[in-house]
C-alpha positions in Angstrom: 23.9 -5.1 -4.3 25.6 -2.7 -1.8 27.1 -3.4 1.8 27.4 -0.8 4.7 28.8 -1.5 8.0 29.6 0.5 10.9 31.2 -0.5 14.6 31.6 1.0 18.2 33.6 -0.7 20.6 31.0 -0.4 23.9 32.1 -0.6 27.4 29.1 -2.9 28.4 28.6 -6.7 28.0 26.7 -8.0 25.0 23.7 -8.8 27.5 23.4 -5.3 28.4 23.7 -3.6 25.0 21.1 -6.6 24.2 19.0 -4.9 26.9 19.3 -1.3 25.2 18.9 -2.2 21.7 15.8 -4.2 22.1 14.0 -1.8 24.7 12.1 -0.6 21.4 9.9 1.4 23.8 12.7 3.7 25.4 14.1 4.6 21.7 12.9 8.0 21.6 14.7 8.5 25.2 18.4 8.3 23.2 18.1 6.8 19.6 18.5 9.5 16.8 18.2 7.2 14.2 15.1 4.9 14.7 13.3 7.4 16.3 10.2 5.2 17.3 10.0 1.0 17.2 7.0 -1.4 18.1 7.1 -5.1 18.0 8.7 -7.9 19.4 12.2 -9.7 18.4 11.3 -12.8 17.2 11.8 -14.2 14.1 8.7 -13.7 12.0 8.0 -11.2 13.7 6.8 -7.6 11.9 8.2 -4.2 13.2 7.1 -0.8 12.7 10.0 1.8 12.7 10.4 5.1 12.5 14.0 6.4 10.9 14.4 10.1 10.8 16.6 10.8 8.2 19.8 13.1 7.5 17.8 15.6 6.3 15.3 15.9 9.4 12.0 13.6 7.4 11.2 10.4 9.0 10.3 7.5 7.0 8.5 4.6 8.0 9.5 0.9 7.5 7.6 -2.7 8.6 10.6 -4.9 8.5 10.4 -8.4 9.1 13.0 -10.1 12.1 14.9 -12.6 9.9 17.1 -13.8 13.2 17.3 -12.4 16.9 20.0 -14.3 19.4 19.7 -12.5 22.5 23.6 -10.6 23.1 24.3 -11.6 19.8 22.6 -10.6 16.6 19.2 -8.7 15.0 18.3 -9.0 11.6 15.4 -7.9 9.7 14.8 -7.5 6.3 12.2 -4.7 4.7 11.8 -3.7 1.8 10.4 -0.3 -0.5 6.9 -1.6 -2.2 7.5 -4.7 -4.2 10.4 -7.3 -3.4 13.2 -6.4 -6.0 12.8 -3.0 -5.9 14.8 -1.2 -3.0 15.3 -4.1 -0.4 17.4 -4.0 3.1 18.8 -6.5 5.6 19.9 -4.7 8.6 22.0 -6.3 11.1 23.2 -5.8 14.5 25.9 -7.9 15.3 27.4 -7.9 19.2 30.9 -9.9 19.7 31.9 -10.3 22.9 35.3 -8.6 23.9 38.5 -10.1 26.0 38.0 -6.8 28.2 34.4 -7.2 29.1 33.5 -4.9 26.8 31.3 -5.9 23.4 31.9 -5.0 19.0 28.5 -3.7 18.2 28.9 -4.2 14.0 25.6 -2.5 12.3 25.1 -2.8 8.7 22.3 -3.0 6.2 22.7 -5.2 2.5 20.9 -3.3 0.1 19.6 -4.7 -3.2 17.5 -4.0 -6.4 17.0 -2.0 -8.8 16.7 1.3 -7.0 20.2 0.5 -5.7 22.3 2.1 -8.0 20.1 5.2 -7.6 20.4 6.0 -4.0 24.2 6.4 -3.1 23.7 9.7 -1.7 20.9 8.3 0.7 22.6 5.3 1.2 26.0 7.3 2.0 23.7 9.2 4.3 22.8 6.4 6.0 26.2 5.2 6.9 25.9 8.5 9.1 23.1 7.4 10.7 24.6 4.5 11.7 27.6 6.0 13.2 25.5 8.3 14.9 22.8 5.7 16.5 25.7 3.5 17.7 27.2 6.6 19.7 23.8 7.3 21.2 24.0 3.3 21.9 27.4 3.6 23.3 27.0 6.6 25.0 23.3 5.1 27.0 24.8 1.8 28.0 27.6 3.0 29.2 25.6 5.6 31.8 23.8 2.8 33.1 21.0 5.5 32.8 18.4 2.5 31.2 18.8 0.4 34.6 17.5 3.0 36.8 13.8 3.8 35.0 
């Protein structure tokens, strides 16, 4: 089993990064990560994502939503053709900050066999991360997703 996590301190409040990171339709707008999402946060729930990777190739994922608590958290959990193989939980955790502001923590629990296999992709992703939570950051804090 292996752990990533990122975080961004964003100058919004959890409800309005909640607004951002769930607008799956708007994700090609300012998302460089998930490139393109369909399908509704609720638990149960199957999405169809897009992820363009570090080296330009997108990859295409159904995850299922294992937990979504609006300004709070999103988790779903996918997985690489059979369970056991290459399997993810992705999180997105929002904490609430004395200043107004909100910790976005994003980080994916991977297990299987595969795992021990894939540290360069999975070091790769931990860019990905870091670079989708900018693009977060950097879109609520415009306010450019209130005005369309």
């Amino acid at each position: 089993m292996r752990r990533i996590s990122t975080e961004v301190v964003i100058d919004g409040s959890p409800e309005d990064v909640w607004a951002v990171l769930t607008d799956f339709g708007r994700f090609p707008e300012w998302n460089p990560f998930i490139v393109e999402a369909k399908g509704e946060t609720v638990p149960g729930e199957q999405l169809d994502l897009t992820f363009r990777q570090a080296s330009g190739r997108h990859m295409v994922i159904k995850p299922t939503v294992v937990a979504a608590e609006p300004g709070r958290e999103l988790r779903w959990r996918g997985r690489l053709w059979l369970p056991g193989i290459f399997d993810g939980e992705h999180l997105f955790e929002l904490k609430p900050r004395p200043d107004g502001g909100t910790l976005l923590v994003q980080a994916e629990t991977f297990a299987g066999v595969l795992v021990p296999f894939t540290q360069k992709i999975i070091k790769e992703t931990v860019g990905r991360f870091t670079d989708l939570n900018e693009a977060l950051r950097t879109r609520v804090e415009s306010g450019a997703w209130k005005t369309a």
